[in-house]
N, C-alpha and C positions, 0 to 999 in steps of 0.2 A: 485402590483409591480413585475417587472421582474427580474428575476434572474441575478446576475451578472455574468461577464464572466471573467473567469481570465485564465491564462497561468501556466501550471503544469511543471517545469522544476527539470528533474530527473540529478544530479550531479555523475559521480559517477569517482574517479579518479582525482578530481579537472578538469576535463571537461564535458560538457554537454552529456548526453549520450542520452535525448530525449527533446524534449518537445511540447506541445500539449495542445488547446484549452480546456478549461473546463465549465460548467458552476458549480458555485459555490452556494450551497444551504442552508448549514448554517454555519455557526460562532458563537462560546460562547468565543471564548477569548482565550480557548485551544483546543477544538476539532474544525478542518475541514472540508468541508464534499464537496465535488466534484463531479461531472456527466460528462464522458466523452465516444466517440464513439470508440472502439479500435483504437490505434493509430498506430500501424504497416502498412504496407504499402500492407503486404500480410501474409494469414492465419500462424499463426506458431503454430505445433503442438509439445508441450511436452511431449506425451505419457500417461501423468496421464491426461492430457486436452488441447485442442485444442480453440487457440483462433482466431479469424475469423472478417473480415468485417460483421458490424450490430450487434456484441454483445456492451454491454453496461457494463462501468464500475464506481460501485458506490465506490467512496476513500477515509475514510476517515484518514486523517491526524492528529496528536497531535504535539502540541509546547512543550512539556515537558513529551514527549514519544519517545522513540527509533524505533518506527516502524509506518509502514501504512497500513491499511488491507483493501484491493479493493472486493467485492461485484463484481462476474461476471457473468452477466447472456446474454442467447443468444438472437438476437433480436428479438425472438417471447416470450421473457419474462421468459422461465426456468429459475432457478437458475444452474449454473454449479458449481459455488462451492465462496472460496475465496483465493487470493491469495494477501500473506502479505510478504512485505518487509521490511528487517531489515535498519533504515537509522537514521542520525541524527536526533533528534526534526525540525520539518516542520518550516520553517518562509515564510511570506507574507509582502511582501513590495510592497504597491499599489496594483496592479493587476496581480503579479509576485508571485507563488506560488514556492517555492524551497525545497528540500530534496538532500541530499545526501547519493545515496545507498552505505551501507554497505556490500553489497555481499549476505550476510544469507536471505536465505525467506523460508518460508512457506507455503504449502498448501493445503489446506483442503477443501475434494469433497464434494458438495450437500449435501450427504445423511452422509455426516461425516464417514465414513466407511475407509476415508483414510487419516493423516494425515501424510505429506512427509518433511521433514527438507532437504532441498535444498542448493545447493552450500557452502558448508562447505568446499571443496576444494577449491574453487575460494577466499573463507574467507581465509584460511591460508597463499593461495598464494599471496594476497595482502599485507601481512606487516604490515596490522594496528596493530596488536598484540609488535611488536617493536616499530615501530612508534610513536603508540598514546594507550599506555597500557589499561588505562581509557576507551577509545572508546571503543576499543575491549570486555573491560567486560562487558559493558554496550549492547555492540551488544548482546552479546552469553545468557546476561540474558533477555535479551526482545526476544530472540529465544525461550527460555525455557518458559516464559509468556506466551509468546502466542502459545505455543506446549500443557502445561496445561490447560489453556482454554478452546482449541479445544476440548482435550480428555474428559473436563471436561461439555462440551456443552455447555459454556457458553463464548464464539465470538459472537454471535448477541449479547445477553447483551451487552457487548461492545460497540456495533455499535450505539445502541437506548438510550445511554448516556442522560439522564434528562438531558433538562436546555440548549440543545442548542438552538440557535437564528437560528429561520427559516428565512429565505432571500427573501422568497418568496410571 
């Protein structure tokens, strides 16, 4: 059986900020789990890592998790590291894959040597903190989850969640 292909739509703002083909690899009900080719249109380099046409990003998403941790590796197959967004719980209607980024992400090189808490500025300046209290805490403590994790080497655990449904 082939993999199915669904559409990865990044929210952030209450407007679409990306979205992009995926194939979709498993499903257990809460965890996600996605295959997509960098979707940028040209290389963009953040300083801690550099993503490029031909790298590959593995994604997986939770329905009852605050965040999404992408598996990025280059497309001769290196691992480059992982880079995880803080967003609402993922929903899937149909073939329509949705998240709504929260600003905060994370990320953590290859060899773990570097774990970077990203746009915390861009968090404050948004206002979800007034806005949607709730949200906010919810952001700042799945930033701190998966900040521990990292440090604590255990993000792939994570990723290799027993019990999901291969698709394939």
């Amino acid at each position: 059986m082939s993999a199915l292909s669904v559409e990865v739509v990044l929210v952030k703002a209450g407007r679409t900020k990306i979205s992009y083909a995926a194939e979709l690899l498993a499903d257990d009900g809460m965890h996600l789990v996605v295959r997509a080719p960098w979707a940028g249109d040209d290389a963009r380099d953040f300083g801690f890592v550099r993503f490029e046409r031909g790298d590959v990003f593995t994604e997986h998403y939770w329905r009852d998790r605050w965040y999404a941790v992408k598996e990025v590796r280059a497309g001769d197959g290196a691992l480059k590291g992982w880079y995880c967004d803080i967003t609402r719980p993922a929903t899937l209607d149909g073939d329509k894959l949705t998240v709504e980024d929260l600003d905060l992400d994370l990320w953590v090189s290859a060899d773990r040597s570097s774990v970077l808490r990203l746009d915390e500025d861009e968090f404050e300046a948004s206002g979800l903190a007034a806005r949607d209290p709730a949200a906010a805490e919810q952001a700042v403590q799945a930033l701190d989850e998966l900040e521990l994790l990292a440090h604590k080497d255990e993000l792939t655990a994570l990723l290799t969640h027993s019990g999901s449904s291969d698709l394939r």
